[in-house]
C-alpha positions as CSV (number, residue, x, y, z in Angstrom):
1,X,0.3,-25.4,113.1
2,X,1.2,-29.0,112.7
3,X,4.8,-28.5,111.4
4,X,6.0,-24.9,110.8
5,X,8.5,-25.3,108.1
6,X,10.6,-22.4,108.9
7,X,11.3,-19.8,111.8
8,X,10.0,-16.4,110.6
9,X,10.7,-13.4,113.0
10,X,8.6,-10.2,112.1
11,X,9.6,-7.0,113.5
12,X,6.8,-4.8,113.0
13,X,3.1,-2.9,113.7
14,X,0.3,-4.3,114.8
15,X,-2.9,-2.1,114.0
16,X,-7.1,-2.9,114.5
17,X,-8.3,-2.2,111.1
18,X,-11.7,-0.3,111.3
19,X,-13.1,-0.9,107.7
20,X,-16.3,0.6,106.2
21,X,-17.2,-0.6,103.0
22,X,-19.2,2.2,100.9
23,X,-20.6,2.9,97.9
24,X,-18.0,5.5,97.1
25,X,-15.9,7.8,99.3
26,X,-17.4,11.1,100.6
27,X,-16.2,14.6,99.3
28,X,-14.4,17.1,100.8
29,X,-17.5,18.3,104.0
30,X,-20.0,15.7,102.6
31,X,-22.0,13.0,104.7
32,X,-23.2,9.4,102.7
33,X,-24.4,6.6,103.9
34,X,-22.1,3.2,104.3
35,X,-23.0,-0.2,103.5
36,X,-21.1,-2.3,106.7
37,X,-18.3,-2.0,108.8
38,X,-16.5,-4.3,110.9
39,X,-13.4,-4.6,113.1
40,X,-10.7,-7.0,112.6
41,X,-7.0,-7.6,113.6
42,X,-4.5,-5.9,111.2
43,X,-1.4,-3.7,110.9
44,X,1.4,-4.9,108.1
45,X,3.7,-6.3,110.2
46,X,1.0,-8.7,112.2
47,X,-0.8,-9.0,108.6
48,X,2.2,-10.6,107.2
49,X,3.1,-12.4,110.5
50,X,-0.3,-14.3,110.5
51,X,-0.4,-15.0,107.3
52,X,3.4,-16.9,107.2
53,X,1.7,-18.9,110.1
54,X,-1.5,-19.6,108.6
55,X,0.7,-21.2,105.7
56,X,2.7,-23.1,108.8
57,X,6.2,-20.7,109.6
58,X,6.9,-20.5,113.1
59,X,6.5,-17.0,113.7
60,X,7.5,-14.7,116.5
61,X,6.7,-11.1,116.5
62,X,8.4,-8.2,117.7
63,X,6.4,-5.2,118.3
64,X,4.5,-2.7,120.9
65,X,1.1,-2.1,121.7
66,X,-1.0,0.0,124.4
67,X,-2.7,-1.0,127.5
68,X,-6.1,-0.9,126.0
69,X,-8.7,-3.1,125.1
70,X,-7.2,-3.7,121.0
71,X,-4.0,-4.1,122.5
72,X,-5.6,-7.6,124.7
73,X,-7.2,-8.4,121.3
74,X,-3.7,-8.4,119.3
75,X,-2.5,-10.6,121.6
76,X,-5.4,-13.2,122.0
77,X,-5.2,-13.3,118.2
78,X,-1.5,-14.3,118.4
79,X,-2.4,-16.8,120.9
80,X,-4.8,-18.2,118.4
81,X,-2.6,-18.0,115.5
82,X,0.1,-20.0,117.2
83,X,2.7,-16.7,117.0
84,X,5.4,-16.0,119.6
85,X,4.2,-12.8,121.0
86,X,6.6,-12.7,123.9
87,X,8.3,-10.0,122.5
88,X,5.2,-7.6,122.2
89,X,5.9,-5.3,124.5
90,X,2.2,-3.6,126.4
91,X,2.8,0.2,126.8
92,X,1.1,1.8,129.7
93,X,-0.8,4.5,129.2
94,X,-0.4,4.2,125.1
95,X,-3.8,3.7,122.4
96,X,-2.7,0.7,119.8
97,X,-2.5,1.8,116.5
98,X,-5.8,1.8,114.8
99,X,-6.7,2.0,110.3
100,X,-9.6,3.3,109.7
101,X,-10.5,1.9,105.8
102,X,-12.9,2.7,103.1
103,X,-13.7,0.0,100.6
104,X,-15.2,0.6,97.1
105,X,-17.4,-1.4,95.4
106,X,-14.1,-2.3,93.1
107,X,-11.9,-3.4,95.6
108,X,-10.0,-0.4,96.3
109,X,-9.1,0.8,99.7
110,X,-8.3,4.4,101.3
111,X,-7.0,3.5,104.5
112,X,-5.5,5.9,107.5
113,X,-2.8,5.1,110.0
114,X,-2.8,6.2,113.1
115,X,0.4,4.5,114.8
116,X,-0.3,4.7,118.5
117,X,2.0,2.4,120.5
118,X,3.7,1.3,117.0
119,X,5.4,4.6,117.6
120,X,7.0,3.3,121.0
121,X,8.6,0.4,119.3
122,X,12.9,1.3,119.4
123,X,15.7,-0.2,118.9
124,X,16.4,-1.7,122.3
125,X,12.9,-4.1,122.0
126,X,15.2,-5.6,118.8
127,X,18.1,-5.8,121.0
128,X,16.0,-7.8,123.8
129,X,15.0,-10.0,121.2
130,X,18.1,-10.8,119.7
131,X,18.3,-14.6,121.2
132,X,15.2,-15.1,119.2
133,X,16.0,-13.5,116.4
134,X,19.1,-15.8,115.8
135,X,17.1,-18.7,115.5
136,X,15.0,-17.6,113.2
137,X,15.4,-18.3,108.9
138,X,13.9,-15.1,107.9
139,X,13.3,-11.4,109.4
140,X,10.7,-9.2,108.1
141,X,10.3,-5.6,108.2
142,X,8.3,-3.1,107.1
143,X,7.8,1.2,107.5
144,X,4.8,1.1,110.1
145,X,7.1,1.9,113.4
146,X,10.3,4.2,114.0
147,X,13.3,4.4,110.9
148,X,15.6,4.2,114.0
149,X,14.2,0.7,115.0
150,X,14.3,-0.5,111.4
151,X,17.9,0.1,110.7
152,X,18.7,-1.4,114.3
153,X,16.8,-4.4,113.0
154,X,18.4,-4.5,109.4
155,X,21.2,-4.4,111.1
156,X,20.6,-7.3,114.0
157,X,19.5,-9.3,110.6
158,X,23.4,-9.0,109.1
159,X,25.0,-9.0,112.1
160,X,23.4,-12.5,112.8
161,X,22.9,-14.0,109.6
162,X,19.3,-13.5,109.2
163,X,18.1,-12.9,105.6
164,X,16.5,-9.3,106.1
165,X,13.3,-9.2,103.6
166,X,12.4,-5.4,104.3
167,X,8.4,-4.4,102.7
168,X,9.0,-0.1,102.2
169,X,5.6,0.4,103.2
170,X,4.2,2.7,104.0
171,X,6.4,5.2,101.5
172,X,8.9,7.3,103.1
173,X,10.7,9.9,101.4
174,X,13.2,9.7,104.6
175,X,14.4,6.4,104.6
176,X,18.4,6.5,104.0
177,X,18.8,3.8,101.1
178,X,22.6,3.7,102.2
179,X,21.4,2.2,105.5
180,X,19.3,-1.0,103.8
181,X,22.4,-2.3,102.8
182,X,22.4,-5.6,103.4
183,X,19.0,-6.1,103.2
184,X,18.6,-9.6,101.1
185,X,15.4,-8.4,99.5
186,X,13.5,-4.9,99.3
187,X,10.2,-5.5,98.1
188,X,8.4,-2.0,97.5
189,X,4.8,-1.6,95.1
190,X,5.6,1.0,92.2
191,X,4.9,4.3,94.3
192,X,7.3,2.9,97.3
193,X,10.1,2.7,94.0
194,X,9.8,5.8,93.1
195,X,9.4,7.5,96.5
196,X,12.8,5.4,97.1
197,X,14.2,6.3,93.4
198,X,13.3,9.6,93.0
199,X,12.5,8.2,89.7
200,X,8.8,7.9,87.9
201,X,7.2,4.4,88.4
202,X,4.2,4.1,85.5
203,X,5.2,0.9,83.9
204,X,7.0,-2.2,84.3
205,X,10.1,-0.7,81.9
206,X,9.8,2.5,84.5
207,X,10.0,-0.4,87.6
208,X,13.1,-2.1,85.9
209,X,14.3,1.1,85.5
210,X,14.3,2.1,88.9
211,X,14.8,-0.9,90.1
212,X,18.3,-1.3,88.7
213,X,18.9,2.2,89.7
214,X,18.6,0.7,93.4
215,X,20.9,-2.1,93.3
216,X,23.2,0.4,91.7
217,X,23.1,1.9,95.3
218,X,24.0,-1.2,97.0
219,X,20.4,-3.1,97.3
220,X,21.4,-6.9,96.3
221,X,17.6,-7.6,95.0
222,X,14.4,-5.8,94.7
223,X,10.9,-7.5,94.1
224,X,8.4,-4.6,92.9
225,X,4.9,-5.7,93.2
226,X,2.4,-4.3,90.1
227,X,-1.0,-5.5,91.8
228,X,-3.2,-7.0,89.2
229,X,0.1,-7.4,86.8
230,X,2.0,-9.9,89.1
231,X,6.0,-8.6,90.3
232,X,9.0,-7.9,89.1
233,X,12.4,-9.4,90.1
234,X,15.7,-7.6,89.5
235,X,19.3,-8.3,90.6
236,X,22.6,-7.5,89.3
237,X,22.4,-10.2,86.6
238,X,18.7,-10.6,85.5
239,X,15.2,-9.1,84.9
240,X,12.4,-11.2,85.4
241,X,8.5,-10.4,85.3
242,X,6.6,-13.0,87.3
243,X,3.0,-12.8,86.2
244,X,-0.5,-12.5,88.5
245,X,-3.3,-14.5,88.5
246,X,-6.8,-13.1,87.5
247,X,-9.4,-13.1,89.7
248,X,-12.2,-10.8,90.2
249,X,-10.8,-8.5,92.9
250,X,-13.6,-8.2,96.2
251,X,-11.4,-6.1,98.4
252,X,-7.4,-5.3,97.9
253,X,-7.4,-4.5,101.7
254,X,-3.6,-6.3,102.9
255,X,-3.5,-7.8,99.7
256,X,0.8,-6.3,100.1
257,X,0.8,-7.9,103.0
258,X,-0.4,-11.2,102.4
259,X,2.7,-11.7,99.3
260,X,5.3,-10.5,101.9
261,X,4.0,-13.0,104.2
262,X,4.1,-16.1,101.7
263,X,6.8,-14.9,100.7
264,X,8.7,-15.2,103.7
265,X,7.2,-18.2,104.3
266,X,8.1,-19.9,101.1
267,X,12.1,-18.5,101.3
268,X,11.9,-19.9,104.9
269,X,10.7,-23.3,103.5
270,X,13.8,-23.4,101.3
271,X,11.8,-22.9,97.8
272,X,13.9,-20.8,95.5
273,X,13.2,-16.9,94.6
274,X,11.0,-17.7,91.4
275,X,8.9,-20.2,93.2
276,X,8.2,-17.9,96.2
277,X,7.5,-15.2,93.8
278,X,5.2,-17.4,92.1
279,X,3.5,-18.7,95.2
280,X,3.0,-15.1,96.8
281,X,2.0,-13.5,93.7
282,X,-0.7,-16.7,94.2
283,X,-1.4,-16.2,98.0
284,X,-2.4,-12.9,97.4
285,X,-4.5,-13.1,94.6
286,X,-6.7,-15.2,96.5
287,X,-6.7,-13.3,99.6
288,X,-8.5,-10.2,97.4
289,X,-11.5,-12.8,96.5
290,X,-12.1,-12.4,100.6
291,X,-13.1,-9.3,102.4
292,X,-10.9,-8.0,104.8
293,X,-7.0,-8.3,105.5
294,X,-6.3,-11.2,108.0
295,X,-9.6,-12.5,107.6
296,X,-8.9,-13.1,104.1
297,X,-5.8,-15.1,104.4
298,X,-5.4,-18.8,103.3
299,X,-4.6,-21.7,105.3
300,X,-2.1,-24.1,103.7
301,X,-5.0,-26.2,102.8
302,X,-7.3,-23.6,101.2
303,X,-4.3,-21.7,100.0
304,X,-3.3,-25.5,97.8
305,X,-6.9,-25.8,97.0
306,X,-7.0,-22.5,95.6
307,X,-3.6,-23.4,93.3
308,X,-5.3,-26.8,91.9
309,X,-7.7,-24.9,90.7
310,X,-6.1,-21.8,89.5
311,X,-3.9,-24.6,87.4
312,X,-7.0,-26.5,86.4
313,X,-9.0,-23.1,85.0
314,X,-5.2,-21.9,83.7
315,X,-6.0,-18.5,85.5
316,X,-2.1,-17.0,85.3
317,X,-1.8,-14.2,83.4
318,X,1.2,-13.6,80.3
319,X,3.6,-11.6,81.3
């Protein structure tokens, strides 16, 4: 990237998505016929690193994968993408984690995790990346690899000053709340909230809801992403409902993944919490015009192309 305008560390999985593309999903002992499949780079924590360096973050990744052919191909894709990948570490004798994914004709995904190597990711691969950590202006997270490597990095992330932006995905009924504190931003979708609330999540007033029923456990701000109806900011002082931007949806597949990533990138940048919002909400939108996840990610250029437009056609949605 010409000039990164931020240092972006993302602690995290790296997966190779295996996605079909059907005409609907099979029952329960039934065989139908796909219409494609392809492999591409994925995982949420590479997802959401590639797409902050796509948009021009300097990015450097923290993560694991095994000694096998996908592993060499995460790697060579960092390479390409410009990413720091000195801190993947190669486990010998480990598979990488792999997603199979279904995509429907709508857009909609089924997707299965198997972790592999993400598994071997612990707490002492954040501590040997600490130095580079420091430097950095943001630190991602999300729920692909071990809760005991999380918390160690939530808690590199305070010790050093780091803005901690944690993505509670996928949901985890184990996560200790009482150990995110000090996390600068939780951004879960609605079933992450309420796996994290213990409360129901079926509107925006349910979101607000529990929402504020996190900060009252000592979150200082939670971002709740609603999909096709944009995100929802809360903090101690203020509700805010940041709407999407309609497009007709090709495949949702790391759609999550590209907002955390611009994001990141944006609060890097020094743009304020609204504008991020606003130009996530955006960056994703577009990326579910594209098939794929990575694949479907904007460069800076396409990414302000697709913006003109969406201004020119008057595309966002009222909240």
């Amino acid at each position: 990237m010409e000039h990164p305008l931020g240092r972006i560390a993302v602690v995290g999985s790296i997966n190779t998505d295996l996605i079909t593309y059907v005409t609907r999903v099979p029952e329960r002992g039934e065989t139908i016929d796909g219409v494609s499949f392809t492999i591409a780079p994925g995982g949420k924590g590479a997802n959401q690193a590639v797409a902050a360096a796509l948009l021009g973050s300097d990015v450097v990744m923290v993560a694991c994968v095994g000694d096998d052919t996908f592993g060499t191909a995460a790697r060579e894709n960092f390479a390409a993408r410009g990413i720091d990948a000195r801190h993947v570490r190669v486990v010998p004798g480990a598979s990488s984690g792999v997603a199979p994914i279904f995509v429907e004709p709508s857009g909609e995904n089924r997707i299965l995790i198997v972790r592999g190597a993400n598994d071997d990711l612990d707490p002492a691969d954040v501590a040997r990346a600490e130095d580079d950590l420091r430097t950095c202006d943001v630190l991602a997270l999300q729920l692909e690899v071990p809760l005991a490597t999380v918390y160690a990095a939530v808690e590199a992330g305070v010790r050093l000053g780091v803005p901690v932006v944690l993505n509670p995905a996928p949901a985890a009924s184990e996560l200790d709340v009482a150990r995110l504190r000090g996390v600068a931003y939780l951004i879960p979708n609605q079933t992450e909230l309420a796996t994290l609330s213990g409360m129901p999540v079926t509107s925006i007033d349910d979101a607000t809801r529990a929402a504020r029923a996190l900060i009252a456990r000592g979150i200082e701000r939670v971002v709740v992403t609603l999909g096709g109806e944009g995100a929802l900011y809360v903090d101690a002082a203020q509700v805010r409902h940041v709407p999407s931007i309609a497009v007709a949806a090709v495949d949702t597949t790391g759609a999550g993944d590209a907002f955390i990533g611009s994001f990141v990138h944006h609060l890097a940048a020094g743009l304020d919490v609204e504008r991020a919002l606003e130009a996530a909400i955006a960056y994703a939108a577009d990326s579910v015009t594209k098939r794929g996840t990575q694949r479907s990610y904007a460069t800076s250029e396409e990414f302000a192309a697709f913006r003109a437009a969406a201004a020119r056609e008057g595309m966002a949605k009222t909240p």
